[in-house]
ChimeraX commands (.cxc) that place a marker at each C-alpha (Angstrom):
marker #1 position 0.00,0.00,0.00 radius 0.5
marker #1 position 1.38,3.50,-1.12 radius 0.5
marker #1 position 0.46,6.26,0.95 radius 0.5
marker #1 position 1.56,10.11,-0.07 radius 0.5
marker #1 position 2.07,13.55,1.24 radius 0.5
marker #1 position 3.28,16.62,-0.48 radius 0.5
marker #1 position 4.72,20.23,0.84 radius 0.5
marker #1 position 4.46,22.85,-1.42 radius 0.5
marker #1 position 6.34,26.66,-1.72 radius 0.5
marker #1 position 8.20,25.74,1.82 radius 0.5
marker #1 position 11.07,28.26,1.75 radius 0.5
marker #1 position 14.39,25.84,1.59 radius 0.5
marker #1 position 16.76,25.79,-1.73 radius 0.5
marker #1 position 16.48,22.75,-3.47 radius 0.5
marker #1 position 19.73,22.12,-3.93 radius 0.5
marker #1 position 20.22,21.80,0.20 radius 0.5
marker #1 position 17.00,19.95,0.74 radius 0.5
marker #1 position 17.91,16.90,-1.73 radius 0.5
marker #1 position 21.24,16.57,0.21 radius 0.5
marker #1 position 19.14,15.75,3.08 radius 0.5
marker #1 position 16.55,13.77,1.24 radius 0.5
marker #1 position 19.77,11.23,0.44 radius 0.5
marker #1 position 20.18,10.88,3.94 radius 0.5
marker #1 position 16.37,8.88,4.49 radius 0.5
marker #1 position 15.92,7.85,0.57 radius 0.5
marker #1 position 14.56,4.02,0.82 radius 0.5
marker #1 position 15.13,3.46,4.96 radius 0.5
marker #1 position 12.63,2.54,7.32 radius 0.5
marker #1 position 10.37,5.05,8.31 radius 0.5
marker #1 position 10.89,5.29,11.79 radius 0.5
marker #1 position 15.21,5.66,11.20 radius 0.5
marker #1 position 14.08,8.04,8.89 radius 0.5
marker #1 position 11.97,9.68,11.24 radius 0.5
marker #1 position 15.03,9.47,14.13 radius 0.5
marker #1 position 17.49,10.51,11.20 radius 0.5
marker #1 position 16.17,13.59,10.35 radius 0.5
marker #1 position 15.05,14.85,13.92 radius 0.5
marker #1 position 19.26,15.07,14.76 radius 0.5
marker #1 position 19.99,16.28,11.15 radius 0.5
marker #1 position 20.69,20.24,12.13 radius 0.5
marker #1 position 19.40,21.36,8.40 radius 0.5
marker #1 position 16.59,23.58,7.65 radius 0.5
marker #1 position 15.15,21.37,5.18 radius 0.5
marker #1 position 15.38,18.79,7.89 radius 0.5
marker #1 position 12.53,20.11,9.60 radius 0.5
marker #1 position 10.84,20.32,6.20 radius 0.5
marker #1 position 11.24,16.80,5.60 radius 0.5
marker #1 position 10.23,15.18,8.55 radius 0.5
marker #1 position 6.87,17.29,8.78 radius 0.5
marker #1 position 5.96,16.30,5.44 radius 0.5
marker #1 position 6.97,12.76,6.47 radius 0.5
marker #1 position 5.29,12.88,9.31 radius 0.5
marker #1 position 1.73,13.91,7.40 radius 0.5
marker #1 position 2.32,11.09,5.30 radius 0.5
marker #1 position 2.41,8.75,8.19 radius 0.5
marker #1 position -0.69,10.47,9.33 radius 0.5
marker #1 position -2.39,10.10,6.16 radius 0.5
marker #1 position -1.59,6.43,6.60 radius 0.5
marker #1 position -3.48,6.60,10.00 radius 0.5
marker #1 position -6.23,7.77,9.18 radius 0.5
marker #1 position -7.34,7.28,5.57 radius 0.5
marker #1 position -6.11,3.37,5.69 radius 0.5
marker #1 position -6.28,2.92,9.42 radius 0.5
marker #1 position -2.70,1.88,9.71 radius 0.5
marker #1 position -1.39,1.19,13.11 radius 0.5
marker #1 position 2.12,-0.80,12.86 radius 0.5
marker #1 position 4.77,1.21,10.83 radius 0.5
marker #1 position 7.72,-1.08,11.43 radius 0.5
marker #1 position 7.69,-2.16,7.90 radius 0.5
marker #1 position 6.90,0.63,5.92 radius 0.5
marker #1 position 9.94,1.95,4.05 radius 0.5
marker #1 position 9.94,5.55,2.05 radius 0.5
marker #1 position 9.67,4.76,-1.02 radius 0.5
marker #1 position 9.94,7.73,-3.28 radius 0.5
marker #1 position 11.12,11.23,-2.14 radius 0.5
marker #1 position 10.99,13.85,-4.81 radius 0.5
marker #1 position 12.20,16.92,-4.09 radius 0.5
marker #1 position 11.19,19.96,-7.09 radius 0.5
marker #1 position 12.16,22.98,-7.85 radius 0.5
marker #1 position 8.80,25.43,-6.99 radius 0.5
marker #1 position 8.46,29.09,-8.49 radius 0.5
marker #1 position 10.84,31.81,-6.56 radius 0.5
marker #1 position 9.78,34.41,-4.68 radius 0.5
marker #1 position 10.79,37.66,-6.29 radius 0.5
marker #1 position 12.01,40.79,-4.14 radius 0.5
marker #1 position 13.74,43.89,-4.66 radius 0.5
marker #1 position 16.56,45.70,-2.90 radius 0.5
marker #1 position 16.74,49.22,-3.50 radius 0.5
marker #1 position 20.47,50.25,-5.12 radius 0.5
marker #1 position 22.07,53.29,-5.83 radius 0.5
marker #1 position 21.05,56.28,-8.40 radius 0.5
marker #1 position 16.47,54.93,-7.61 radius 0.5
marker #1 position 17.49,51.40,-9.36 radius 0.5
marker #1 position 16.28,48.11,-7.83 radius 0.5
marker #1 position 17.40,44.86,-8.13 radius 0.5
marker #1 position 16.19,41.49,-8.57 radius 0.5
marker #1 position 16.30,38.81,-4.75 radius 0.5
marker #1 position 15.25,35.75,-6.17 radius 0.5
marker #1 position 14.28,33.45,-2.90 radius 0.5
marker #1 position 13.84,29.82,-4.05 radius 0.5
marker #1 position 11.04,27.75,-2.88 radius 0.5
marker #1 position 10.89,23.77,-2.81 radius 0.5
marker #1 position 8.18,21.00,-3.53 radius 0.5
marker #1 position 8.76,17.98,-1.63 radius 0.5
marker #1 position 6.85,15.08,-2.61 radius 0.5
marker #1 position 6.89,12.04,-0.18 radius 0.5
marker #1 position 5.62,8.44,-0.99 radius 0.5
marker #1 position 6.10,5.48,2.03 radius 0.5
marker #1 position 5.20,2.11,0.84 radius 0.5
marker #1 position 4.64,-1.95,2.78 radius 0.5
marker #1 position 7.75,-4.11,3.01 radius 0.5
marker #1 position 5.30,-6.81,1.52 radius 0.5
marker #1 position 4.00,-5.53,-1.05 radius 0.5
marker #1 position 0.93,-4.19,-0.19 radius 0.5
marker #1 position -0.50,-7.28,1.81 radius 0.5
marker link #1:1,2 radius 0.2
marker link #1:2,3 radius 0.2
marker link #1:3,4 radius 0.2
marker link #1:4,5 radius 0.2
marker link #1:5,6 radius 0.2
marker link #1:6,7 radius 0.2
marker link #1:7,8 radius 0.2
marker link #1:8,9 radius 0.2
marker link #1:9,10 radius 0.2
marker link #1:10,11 radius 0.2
marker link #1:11,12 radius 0.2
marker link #1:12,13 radius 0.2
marker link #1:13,14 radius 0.2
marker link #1:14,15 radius 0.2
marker link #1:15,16 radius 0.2
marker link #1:16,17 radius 0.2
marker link #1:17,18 radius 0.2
marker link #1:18,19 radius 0.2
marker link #1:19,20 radius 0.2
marker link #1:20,21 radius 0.2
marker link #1:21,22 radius 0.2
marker link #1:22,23 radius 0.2
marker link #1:23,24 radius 0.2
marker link #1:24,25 radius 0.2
marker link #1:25,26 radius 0.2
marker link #1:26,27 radius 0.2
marker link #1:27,28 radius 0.2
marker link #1:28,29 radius 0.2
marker link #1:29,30 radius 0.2
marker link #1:30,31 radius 0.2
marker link #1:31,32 radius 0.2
marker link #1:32,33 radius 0.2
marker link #1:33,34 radius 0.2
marker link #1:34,35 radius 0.2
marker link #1:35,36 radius 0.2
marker link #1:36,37 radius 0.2
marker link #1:37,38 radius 0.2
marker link #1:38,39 radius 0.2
marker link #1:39,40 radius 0.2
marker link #1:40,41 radius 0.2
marker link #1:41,42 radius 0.2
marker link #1:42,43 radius 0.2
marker link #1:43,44 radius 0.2
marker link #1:44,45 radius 0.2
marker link #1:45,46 radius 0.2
marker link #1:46,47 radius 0.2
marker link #1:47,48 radius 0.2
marker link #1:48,49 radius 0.2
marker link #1:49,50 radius 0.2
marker link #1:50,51 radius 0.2
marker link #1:51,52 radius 0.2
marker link #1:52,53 radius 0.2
marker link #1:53,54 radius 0.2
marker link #1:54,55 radius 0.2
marker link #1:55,56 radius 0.2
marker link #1:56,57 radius 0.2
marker link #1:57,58 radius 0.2
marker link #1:58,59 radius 0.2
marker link #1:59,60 radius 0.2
marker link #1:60,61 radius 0.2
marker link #1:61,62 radius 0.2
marker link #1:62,63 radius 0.2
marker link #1:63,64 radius 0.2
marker link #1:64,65 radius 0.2
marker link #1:65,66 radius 0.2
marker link #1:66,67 radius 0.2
marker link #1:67,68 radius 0.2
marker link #1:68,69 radius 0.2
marker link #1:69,70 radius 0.2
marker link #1:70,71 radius 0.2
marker link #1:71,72 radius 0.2
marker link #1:72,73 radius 0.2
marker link #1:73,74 radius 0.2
marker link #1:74,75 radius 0.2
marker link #1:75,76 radius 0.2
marker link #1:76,77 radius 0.2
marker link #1:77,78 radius 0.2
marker link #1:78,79 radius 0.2
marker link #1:79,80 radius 0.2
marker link #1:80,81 radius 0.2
marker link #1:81,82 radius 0.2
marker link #1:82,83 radius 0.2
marker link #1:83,84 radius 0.2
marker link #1:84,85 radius 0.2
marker link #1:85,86 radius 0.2
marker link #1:86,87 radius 0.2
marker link #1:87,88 radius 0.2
marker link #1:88,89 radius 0.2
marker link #1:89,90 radius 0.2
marker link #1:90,91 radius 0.2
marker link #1:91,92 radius 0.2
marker link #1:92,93 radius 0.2
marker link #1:93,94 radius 0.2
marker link #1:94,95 radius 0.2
marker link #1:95,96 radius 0.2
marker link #1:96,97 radius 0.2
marker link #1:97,98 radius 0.2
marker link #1:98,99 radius 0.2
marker link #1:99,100 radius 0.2
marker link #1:100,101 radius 0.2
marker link #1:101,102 radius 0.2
marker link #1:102,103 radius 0.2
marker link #1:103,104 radius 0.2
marker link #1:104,105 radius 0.2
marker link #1:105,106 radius 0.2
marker link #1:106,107 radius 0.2
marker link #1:107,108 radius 0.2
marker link #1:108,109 radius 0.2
marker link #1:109,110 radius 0.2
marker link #1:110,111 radius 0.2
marker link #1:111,112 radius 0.2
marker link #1:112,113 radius 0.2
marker link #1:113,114 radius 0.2
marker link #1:114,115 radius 0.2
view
C-alpha cells in the first residue's frame, strides 16, 4: 500500500533539501523519522513534517497502526516558483532577490507488497 504527502512553496533551496533527502531515501520510516530529527538542516525540519503527514495520512485514511515495515519509497524533491524581491540600489534602481522555494513530494510504501 502506497500512501503520499506533499509540501508545497516551503522556503528551503532545493539544492540543500535533496542533500538531506539522500540521507532517508529508501530506509525505514521510523530511522528516517530518528534521522532527520538530529539532522541540524533547515530542510530537515521540512522533511520530517511532510513525512510525518504522510504517516498520518496512513493513519487515518487506511487505518494503519504498525509502521515497522513501511519503508519511504519515493522522495521527490522539485524545484517550486521563486519568490521575487527587490533591494533598493544606488542612483532609484532596484534589483532582482530571487528566494527559491521547494516541492517535496513524499511516498512510504509496505515491506510486503501491499498485503
Amino acid at each position: 500500500m502506497d500512501v503520499k504527502a506533499t509540501g508545497k512553496y516551503i522556503r528551503v533551496s532545493t539544492r540543500k533539501t535533496r542533500e538531506v533527502a539522500a540521507l532517508i531515501r529508501g530506509k525505514q520510516v521510523d530511522a528516517a523519522m530518528a534521522l532527520l530529527k538530529f539532522t541540524p538542516r533547515k530542510s530537515a525540519l521540512a522533511i520530517f513534517k511532510v513525512l510525518r503527514s504522510a504517516v498520518a495520512n496512513a493513519e487515518e485514511n487506511h487505518k494503519i497502526r504498525d509502521f515497522s515495515n513501511f519503508k519511504v519509497k519515493v522522495l521527490n524533491i522539485e524545484m517550486g516558483p521563486p519568490l521575487k524581491r527587490f533591494m533598493p540600489r544606488a542612483h532609484g534602481r532596484a534589483s532582482l532577490i530571487c528566494k527559491p522555494t521547494t516541492h517535496i513530494k513524499v511516498v512510504i510504501a509496505d515491506d510486503q507488497g501491499g498485503k
